[in-house]
The first five atom37 places (N, CA, C, CB, O) and aatype in JSON, in Angstrom:
{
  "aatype": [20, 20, 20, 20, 20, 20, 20, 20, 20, 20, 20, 20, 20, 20, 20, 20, 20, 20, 20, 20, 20, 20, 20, 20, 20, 20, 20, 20, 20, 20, 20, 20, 20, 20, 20, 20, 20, 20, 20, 20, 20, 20, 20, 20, 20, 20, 20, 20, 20, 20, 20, 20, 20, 20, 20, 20, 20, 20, 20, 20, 20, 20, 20, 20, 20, 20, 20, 20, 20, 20, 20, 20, 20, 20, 20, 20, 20, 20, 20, 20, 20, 20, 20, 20, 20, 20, 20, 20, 20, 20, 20, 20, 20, 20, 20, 20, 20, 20, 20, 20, 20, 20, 20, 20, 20, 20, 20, 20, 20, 20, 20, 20, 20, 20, 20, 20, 20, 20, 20, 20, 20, 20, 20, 20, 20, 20, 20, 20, 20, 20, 20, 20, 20],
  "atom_mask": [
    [1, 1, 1, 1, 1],
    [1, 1, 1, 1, 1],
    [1, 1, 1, 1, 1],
    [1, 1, 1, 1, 1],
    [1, 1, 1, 1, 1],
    [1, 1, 1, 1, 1],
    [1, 1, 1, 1, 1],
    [1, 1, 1, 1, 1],
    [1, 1, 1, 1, 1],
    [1, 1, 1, 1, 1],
    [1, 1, 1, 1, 1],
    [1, 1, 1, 1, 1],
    [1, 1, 1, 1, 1],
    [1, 1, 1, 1, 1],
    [1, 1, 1, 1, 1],
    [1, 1, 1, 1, 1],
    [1, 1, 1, 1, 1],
    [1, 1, 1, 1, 1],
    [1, 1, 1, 1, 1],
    [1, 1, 1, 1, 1],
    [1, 1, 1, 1, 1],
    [1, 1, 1, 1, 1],
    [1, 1, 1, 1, 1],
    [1, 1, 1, 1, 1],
    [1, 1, 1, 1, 1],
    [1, 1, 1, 1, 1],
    [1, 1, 1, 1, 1],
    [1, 1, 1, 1, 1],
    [1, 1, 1, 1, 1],
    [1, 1, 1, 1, 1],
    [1, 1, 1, 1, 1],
    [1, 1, 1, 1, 1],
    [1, 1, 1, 1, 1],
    [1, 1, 1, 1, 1],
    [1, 1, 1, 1, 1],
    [1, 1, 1, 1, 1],
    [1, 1, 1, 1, 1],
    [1, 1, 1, 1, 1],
    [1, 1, 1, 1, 1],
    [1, 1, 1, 1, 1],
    [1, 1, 1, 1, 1],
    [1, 1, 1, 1, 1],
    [1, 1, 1, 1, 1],
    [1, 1, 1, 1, 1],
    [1, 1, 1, 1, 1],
    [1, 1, 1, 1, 1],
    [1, 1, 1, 1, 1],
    [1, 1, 1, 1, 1],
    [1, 1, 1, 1, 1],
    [1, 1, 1, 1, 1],
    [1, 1, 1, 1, 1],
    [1, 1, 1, 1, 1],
    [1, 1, 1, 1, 1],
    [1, 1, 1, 1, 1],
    [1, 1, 1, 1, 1],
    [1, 1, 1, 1, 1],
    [1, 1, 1, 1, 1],
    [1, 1, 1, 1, 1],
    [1, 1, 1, 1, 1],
    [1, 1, 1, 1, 1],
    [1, 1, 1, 1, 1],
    [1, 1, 1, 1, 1],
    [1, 1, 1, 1, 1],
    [1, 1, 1, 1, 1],
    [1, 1, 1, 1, 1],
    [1, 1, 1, 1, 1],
    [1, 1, 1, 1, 1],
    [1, 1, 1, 1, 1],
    [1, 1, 1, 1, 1],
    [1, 1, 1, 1, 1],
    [1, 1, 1, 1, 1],
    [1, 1, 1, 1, 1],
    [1, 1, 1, 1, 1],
    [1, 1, 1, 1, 1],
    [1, 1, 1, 1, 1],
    [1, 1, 1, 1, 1],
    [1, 1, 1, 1, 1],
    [1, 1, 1, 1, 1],
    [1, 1, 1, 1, 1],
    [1, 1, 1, 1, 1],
    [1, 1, 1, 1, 1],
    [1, 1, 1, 1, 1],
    [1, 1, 1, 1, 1],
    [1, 1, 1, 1, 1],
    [1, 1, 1, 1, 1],
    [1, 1, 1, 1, 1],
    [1, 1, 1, 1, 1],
    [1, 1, 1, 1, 1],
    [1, 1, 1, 1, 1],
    [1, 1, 1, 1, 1],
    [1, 1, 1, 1, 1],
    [1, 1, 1, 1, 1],
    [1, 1, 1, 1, 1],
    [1, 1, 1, 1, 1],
    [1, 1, 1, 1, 1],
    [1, 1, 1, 1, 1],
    [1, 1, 1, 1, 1],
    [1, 1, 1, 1, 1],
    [1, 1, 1, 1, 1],
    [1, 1, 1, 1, 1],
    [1, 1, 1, 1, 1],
    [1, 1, 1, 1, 1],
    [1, 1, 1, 1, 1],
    [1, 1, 1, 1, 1],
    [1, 1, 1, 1, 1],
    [1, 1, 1, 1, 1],
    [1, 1, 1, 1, 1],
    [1, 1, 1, 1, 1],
    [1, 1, 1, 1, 1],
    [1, 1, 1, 1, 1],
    [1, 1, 1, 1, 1],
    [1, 1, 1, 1, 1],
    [1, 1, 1, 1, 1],
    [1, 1, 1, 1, 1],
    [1, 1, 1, 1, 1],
    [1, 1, 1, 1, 1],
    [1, 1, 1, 1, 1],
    [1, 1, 1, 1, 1],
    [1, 1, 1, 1, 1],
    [1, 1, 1, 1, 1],
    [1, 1, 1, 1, 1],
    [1, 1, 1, 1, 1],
    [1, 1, 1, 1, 1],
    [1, 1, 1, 1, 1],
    [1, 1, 1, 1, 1],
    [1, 1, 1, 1, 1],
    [1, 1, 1, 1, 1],
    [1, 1, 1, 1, 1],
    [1, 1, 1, 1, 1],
    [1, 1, 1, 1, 1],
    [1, 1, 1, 1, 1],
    [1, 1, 1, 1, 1],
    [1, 1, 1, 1, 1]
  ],
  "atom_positions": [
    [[28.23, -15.81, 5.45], [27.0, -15.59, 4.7], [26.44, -14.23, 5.1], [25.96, -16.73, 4.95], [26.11, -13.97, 6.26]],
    [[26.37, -13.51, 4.24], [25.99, -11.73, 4.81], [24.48, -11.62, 4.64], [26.8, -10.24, 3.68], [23.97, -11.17, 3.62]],
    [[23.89, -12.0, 5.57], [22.66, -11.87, 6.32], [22.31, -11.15, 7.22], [22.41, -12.68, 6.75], [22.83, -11.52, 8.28]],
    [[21.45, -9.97, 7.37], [20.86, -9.5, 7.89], [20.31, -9.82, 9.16], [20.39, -9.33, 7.25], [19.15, -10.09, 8.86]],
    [[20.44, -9.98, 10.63], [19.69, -10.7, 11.42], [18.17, -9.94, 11.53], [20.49, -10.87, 12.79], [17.13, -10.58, 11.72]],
    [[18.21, -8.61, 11.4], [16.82, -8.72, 11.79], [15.67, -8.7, 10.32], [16.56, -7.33, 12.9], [14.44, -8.73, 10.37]],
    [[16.52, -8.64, 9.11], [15.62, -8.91, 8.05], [15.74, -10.56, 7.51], [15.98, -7.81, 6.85], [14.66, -10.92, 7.05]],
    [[16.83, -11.7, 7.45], [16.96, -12.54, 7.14], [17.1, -12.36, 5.49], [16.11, -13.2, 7.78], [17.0, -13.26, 4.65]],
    [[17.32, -11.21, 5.3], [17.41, -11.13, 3.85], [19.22, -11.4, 3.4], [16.73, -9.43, 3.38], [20.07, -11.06, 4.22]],
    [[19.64, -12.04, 2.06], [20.59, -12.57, 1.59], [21.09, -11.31, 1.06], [20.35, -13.71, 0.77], [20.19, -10.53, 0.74]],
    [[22.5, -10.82, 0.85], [22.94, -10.0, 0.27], [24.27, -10.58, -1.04], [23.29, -9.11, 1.42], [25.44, -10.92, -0.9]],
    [[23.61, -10.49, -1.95], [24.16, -11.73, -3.12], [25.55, -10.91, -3.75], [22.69, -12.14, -4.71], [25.62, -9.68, -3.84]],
    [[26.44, -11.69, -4.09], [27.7, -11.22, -4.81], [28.14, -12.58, -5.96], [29.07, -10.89, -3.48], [27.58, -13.65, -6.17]],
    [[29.36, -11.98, -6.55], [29.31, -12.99, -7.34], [30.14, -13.93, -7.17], [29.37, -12.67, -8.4], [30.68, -14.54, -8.08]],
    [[30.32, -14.16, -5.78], [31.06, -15.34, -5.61], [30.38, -15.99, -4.86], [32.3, -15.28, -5.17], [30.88, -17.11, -4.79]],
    [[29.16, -15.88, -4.01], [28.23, -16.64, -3.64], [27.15, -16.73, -4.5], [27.9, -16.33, -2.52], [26.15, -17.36, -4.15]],
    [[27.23, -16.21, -5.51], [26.05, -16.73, -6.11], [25.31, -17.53, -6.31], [25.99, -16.72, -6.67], [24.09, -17.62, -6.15]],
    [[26.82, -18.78, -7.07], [26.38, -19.89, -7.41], [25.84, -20.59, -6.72], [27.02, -20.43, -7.8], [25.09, -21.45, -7.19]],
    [[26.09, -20.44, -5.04], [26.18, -21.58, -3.58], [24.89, -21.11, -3.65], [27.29, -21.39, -1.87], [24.09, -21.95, -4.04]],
    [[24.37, -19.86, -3.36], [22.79, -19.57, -2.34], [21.93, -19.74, -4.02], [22.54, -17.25, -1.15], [21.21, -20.72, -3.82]],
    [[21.81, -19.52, -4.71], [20.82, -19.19, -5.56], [20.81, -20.86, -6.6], [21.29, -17.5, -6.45], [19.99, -21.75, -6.42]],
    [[22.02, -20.91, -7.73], [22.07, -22.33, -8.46], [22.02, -23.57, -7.81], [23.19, -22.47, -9.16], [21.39, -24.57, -8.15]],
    [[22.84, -23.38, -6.72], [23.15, -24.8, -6.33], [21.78, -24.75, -4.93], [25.24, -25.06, -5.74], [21.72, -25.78, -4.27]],
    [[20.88, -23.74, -4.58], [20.12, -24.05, -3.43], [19.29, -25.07, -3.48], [19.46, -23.09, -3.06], [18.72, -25.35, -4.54]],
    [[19.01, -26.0, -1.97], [18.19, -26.46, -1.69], [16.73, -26.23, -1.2], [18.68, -26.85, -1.29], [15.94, -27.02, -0.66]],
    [[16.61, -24.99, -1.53], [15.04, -24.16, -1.18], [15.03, -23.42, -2.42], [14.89, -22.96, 0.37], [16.06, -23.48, -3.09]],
    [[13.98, -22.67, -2.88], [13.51, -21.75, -3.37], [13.89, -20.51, -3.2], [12.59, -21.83, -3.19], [13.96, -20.31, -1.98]],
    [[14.14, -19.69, -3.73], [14.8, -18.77, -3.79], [14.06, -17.4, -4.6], [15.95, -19.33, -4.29], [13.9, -17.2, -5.81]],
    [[13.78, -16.73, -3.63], [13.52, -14.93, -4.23], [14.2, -14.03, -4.61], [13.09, -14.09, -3.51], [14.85, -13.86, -3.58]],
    [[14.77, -12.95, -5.63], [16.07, -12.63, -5.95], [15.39, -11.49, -6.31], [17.04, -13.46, -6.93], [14.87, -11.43, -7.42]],
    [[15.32, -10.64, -5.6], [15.25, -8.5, -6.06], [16.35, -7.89, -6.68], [15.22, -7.3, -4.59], [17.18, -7.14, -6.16]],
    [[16.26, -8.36, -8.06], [17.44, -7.18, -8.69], [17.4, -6.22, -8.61], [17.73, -6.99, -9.79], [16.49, -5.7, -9.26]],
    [[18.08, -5.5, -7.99], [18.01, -3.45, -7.78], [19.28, -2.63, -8.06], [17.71, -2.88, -5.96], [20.43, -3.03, -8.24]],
    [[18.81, -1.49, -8.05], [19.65, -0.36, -7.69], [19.61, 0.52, -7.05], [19.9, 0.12, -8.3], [18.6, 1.22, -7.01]],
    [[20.8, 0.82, -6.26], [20.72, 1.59, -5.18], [19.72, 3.18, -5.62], [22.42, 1.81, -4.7], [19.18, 3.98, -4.85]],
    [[19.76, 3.17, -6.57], [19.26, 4.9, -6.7], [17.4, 4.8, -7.44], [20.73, 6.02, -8.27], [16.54, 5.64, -7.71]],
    [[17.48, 3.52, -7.52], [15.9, 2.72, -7.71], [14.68, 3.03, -7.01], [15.95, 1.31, -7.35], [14.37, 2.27, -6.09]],
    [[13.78, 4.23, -7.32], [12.96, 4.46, -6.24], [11.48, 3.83, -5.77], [12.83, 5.62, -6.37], [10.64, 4.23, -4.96]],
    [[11.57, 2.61, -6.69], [10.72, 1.37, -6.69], [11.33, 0.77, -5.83], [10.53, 0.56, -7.9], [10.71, 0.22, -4.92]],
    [[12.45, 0.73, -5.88], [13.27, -0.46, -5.29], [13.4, -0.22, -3.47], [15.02, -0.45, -6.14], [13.14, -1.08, -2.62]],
    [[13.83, 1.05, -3.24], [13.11, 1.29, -2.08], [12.04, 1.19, -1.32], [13.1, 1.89, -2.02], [12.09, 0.74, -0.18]],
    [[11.01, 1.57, -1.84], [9.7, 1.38, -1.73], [9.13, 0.14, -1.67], [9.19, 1.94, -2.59], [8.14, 0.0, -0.93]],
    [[9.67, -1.09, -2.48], [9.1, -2.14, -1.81], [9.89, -3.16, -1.29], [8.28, -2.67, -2.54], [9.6, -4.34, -1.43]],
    [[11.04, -2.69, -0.61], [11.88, -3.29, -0.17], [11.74, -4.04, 1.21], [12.72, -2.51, -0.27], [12.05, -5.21, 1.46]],
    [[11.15, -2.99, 2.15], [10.21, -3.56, 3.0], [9.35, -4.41, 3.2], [9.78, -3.1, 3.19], [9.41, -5.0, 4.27]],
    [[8.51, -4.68, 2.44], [7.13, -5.91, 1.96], [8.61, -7.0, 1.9], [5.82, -5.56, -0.23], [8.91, -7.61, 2.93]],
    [[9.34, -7.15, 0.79], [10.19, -7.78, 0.46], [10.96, -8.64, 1.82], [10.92, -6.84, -0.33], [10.99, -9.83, 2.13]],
    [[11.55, -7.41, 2.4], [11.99, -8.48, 3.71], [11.43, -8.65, 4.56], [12.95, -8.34, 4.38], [12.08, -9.4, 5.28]],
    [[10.01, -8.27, 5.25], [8.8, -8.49, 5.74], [9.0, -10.14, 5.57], [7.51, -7.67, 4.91], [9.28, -10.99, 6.41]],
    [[8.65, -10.29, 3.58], [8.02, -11.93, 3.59], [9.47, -12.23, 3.88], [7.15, -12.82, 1.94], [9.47, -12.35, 5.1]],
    [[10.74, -12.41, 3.43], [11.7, -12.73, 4.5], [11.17, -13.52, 5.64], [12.26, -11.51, 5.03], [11.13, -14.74, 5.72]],
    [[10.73, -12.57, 6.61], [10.71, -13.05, 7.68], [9.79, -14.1, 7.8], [10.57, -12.18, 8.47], [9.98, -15.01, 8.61]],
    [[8.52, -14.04, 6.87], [6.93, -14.97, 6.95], [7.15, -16.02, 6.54], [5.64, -14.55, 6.12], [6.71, -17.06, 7.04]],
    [[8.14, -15.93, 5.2], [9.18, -17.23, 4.82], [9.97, -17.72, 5.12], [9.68, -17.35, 4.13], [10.51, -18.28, 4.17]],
    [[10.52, -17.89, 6.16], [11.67, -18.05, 6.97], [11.73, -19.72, 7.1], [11.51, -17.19, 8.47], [10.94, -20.31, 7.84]],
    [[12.56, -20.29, 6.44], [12.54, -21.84, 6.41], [11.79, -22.52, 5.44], [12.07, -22.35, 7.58], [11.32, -23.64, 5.67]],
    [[11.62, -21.82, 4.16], [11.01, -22.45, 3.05], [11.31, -21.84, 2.21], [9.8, -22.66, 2.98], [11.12, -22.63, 1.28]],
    [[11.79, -20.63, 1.6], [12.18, -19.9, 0.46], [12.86, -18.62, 0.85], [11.03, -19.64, -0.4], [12.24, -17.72, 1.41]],
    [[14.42, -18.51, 0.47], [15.26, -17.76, 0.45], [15.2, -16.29, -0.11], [16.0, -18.4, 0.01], [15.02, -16.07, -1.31]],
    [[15.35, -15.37, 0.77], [15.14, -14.07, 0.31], [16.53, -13.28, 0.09], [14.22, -13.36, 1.32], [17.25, -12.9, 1.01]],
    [[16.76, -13.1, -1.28], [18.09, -12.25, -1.19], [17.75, -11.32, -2.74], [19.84, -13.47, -1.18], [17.02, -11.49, -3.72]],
    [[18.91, -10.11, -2.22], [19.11, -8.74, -3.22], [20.42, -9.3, -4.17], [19.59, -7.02, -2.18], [21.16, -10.23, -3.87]],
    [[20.5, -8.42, -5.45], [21.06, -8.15, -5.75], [21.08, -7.05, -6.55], [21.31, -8.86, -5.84], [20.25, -6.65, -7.37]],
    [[22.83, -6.32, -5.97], [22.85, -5.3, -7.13], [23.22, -5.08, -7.96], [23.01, -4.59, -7.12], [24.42, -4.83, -8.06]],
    [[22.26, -5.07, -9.14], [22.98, -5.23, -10.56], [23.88, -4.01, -11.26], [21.85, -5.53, -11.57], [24.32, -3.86, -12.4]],
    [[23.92, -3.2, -10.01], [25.46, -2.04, -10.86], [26.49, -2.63, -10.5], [25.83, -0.22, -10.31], [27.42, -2.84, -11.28]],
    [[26.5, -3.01, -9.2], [27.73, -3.86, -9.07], [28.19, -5.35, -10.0], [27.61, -4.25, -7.66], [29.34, -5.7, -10.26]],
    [[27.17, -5.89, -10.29], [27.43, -6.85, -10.34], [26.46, -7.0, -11.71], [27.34, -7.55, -9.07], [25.37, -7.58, -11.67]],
    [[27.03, -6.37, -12.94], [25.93, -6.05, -13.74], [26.17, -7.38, -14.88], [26.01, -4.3, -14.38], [25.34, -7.5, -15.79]],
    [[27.29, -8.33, -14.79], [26.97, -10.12, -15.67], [26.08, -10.5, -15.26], [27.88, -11.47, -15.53], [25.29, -10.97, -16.09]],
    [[25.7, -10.54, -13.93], [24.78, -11.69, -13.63], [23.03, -11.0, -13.61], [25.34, -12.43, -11.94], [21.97, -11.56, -13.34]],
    [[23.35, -9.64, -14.01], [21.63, -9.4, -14.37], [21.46, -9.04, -16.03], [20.9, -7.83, -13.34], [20.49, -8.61, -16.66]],
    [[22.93, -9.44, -16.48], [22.75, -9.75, -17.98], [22.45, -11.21, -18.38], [24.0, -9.36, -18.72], [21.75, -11.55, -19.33]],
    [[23.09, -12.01, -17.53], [22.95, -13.18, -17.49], [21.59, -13.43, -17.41], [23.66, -13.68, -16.59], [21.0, -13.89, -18.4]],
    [[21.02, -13.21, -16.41], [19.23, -13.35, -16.17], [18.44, -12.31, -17.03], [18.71, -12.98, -14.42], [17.29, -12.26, -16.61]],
    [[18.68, -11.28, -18.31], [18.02, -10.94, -18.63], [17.16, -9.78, -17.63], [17.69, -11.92, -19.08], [15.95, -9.82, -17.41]],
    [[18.07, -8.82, -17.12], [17.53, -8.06, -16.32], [17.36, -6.89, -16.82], [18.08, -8.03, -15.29], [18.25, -6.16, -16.38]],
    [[16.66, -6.32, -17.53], [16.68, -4.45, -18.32], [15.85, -3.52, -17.41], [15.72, -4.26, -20.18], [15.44, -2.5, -17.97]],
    [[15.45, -3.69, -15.88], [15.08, -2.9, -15.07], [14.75, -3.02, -13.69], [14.34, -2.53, -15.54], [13.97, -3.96, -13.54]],
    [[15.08, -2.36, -12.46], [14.88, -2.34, -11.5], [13.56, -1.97, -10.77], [15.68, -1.86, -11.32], [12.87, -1.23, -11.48]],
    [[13.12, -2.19, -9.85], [13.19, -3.8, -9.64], [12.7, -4.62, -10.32], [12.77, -4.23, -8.67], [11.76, -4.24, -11.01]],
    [[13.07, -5.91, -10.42], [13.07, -7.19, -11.22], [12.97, -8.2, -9.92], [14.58, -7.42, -12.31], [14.0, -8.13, -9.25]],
    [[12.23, -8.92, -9.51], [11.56, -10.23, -9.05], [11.86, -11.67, -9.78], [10.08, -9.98, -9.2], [11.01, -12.14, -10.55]],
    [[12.95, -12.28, -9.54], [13.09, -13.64, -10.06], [13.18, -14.84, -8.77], [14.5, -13.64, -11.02], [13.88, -15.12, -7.81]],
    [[12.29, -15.18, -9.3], [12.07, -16.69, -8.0], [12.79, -18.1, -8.62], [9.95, -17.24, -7.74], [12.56, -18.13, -9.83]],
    [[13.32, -18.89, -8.33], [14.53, -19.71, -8.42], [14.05, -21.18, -8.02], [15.75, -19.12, -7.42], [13.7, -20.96, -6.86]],
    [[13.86, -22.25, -8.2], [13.91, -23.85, -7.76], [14.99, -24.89, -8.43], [12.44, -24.51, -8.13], [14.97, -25.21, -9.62]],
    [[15.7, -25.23, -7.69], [16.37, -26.22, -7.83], [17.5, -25.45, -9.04], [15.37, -27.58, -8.22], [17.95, -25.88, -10.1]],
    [[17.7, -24.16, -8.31], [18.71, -23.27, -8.95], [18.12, -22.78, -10.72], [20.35, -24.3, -8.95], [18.8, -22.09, -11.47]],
    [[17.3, -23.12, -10.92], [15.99, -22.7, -12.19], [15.26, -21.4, -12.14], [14.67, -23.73, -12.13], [14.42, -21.3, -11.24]],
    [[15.44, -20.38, -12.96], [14.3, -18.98, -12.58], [13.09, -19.54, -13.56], [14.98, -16.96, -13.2], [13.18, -20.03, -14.69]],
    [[11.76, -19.29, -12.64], [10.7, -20.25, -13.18], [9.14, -19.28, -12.81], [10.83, -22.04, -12.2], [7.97, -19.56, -13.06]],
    [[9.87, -17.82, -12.01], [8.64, -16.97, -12.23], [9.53, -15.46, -12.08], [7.19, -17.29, -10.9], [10.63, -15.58, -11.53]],
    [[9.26, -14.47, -12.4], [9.45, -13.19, -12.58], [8.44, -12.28, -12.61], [10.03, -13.06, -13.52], [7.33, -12.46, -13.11]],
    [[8.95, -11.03, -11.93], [8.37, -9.63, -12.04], [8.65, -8.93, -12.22], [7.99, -9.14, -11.52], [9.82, -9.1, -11.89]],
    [[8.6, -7.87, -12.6], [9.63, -6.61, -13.25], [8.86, -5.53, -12.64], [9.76, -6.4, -15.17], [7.67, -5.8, -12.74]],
    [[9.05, -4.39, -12.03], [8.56, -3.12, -11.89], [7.8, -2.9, -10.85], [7.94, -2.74, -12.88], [7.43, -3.79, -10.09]],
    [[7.49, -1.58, -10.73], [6.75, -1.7, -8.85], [5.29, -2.03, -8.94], [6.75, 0.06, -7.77], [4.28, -1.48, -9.36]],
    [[5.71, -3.46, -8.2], [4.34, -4.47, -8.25], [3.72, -4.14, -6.95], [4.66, -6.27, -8.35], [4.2, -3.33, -6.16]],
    [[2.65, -4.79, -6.77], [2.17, -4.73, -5.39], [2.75, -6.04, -4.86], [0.52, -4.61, -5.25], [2.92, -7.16, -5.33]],
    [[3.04, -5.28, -3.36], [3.87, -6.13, -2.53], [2.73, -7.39, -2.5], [4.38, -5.37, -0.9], [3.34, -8.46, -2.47]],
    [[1.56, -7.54, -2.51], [0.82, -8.97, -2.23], [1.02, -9.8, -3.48], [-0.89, -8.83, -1.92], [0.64, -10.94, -3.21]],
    [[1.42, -9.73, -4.65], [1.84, -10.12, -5.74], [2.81, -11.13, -5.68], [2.21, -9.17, -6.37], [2.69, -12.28, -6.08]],
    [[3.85, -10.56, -5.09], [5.31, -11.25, -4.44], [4.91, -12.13, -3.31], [6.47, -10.07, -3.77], [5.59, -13.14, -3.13]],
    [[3.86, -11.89, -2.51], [3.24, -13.11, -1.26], [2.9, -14.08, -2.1], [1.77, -12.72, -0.19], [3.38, -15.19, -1.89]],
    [[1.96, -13.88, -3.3], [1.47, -15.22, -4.15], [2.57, -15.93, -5.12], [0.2, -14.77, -5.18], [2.85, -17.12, -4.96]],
    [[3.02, -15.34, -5.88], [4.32, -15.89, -6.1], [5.2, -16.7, -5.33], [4.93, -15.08, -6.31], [5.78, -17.55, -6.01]],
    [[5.46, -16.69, -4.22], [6.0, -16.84, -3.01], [5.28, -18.72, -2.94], [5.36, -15.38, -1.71], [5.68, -19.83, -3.3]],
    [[4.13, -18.19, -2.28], [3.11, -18.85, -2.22], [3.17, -20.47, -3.6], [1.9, -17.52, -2.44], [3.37, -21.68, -3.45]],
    [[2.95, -19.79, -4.55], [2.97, -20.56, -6.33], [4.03, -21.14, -6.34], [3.01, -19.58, -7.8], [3.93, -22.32, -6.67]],
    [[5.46, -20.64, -6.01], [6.75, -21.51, -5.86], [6.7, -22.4, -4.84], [7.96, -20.75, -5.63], [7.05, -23.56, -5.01]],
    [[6.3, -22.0, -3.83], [6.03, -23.62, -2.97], [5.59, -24.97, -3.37], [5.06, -23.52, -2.06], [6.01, -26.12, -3.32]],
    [[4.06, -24.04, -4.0], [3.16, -25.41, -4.61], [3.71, -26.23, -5.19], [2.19, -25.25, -5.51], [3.81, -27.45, -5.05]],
    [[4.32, -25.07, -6.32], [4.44, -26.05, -8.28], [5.69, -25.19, -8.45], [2.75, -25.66, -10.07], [5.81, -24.72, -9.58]],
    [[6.73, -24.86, -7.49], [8.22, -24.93, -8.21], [8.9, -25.98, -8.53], [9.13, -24.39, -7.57], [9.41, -26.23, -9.62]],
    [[8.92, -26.83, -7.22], [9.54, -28.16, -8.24], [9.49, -29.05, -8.94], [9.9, -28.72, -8.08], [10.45, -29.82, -9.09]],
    [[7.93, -29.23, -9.79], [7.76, -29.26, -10.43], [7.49, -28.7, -11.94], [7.58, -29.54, -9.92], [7.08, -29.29, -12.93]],
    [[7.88, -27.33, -11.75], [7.73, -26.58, -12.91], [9.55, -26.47, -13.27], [6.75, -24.96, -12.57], [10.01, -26.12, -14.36]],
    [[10.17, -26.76, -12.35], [12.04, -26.76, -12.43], [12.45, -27.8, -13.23], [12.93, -27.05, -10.91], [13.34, -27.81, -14.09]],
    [[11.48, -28.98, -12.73], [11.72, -30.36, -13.42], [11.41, -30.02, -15.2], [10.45, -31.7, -12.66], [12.06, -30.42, -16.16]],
    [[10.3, -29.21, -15.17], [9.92, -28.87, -16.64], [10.91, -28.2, -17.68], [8.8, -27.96, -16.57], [10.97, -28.34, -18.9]],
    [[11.66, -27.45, -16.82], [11.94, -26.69, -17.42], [13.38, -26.78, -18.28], [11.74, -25.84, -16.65], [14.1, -27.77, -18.21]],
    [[13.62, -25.88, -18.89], [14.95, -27.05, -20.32], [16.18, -25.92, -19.41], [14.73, -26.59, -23.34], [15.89, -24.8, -18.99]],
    [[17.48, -26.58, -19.29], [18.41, -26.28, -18.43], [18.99, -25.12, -19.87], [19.46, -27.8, -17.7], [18.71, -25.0, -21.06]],
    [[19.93, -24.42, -18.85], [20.4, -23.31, -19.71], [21.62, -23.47, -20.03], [20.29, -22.08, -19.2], [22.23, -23.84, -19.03]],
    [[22.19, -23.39, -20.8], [23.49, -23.81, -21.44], [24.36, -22.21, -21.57], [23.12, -24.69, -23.16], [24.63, -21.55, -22.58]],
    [[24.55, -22.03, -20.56], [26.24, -20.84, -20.94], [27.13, -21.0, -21.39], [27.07, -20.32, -20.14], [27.98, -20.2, -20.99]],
    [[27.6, -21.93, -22.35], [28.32, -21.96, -23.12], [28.7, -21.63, -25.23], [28.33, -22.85, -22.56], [29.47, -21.59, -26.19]],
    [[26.66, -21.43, -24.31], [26.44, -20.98, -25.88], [26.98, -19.49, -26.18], [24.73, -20.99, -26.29], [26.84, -18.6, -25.34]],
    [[27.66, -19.27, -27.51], [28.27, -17.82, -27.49], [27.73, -17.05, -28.06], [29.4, -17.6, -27.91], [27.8, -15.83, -27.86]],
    [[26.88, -17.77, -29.15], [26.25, -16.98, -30.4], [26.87, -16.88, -31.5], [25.97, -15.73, -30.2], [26.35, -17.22, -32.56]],
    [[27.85, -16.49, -31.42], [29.14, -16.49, -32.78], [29.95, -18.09, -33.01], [30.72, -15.15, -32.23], [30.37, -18.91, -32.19]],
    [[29.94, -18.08, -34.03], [30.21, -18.95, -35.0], [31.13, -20.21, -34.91], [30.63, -18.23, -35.84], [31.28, -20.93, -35.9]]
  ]
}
């Protein structure tokens, strides 16, 4: 698992994806970026900061969507950074663009309360749909 020890932050690919993020048993924070992202730098810090404040209740991990640019088509990703928070493998809050890092604490915060219950709400996603005929 490519973890960071002194940030606790997740470094996502697409073969763990499915394990840390769909199939997790916690909540899950997901920073879509790019390396040349100068938002993405900038609040990258705050980012694995709460990492650490969250540590045993909601999962903090990156991904980079040049590398790995299905799965931020998949989620509907058209800019860096992008903020998607995750329950019961469900994205059920989002942010897009350079937010203030206390934004991402309440969010944080809001997925604790009422993620799993807003996961339960929510209508499952079907990838098998193609669109064509």
């Amino acid at each position: 698992m490519p973890v960071s020890e002194e940030t606790l932050v997740l470094e996502l690919n697409g073969t763990i994806w499915e394990k840390f993020v769909e199939k997790a048993s916690m909540p899950v924070s997901v920073m879509f970026y790019t390396p040349t992202c100068p938002h993405c730098r900038v609040i990258r810090p705050y980012f694995e900061q709460y990492a650490k404040v969250y540590k045993g209740r909601v999962v903090f991990a990156l991904l980079n969507v040049e590398a790995f640019p299905w799965l931020g088509e998949r989620y509907g990703i058209r800019g860096t950074p992008t903020f998607k928070f995750f329950c019961d493998g469900k994205p059920i809050q989002e942010l897009v663009g350079a937010v203030y890092p206390a934004l991402l604490k309440k969010m944080a915060d809001d997925v604790l309360k009422y993620g799993k219950e807003c996961a339960r709400n929510s209508t499952e996603i079907d990838y098998e749909i193609t669109g064509y005929g």
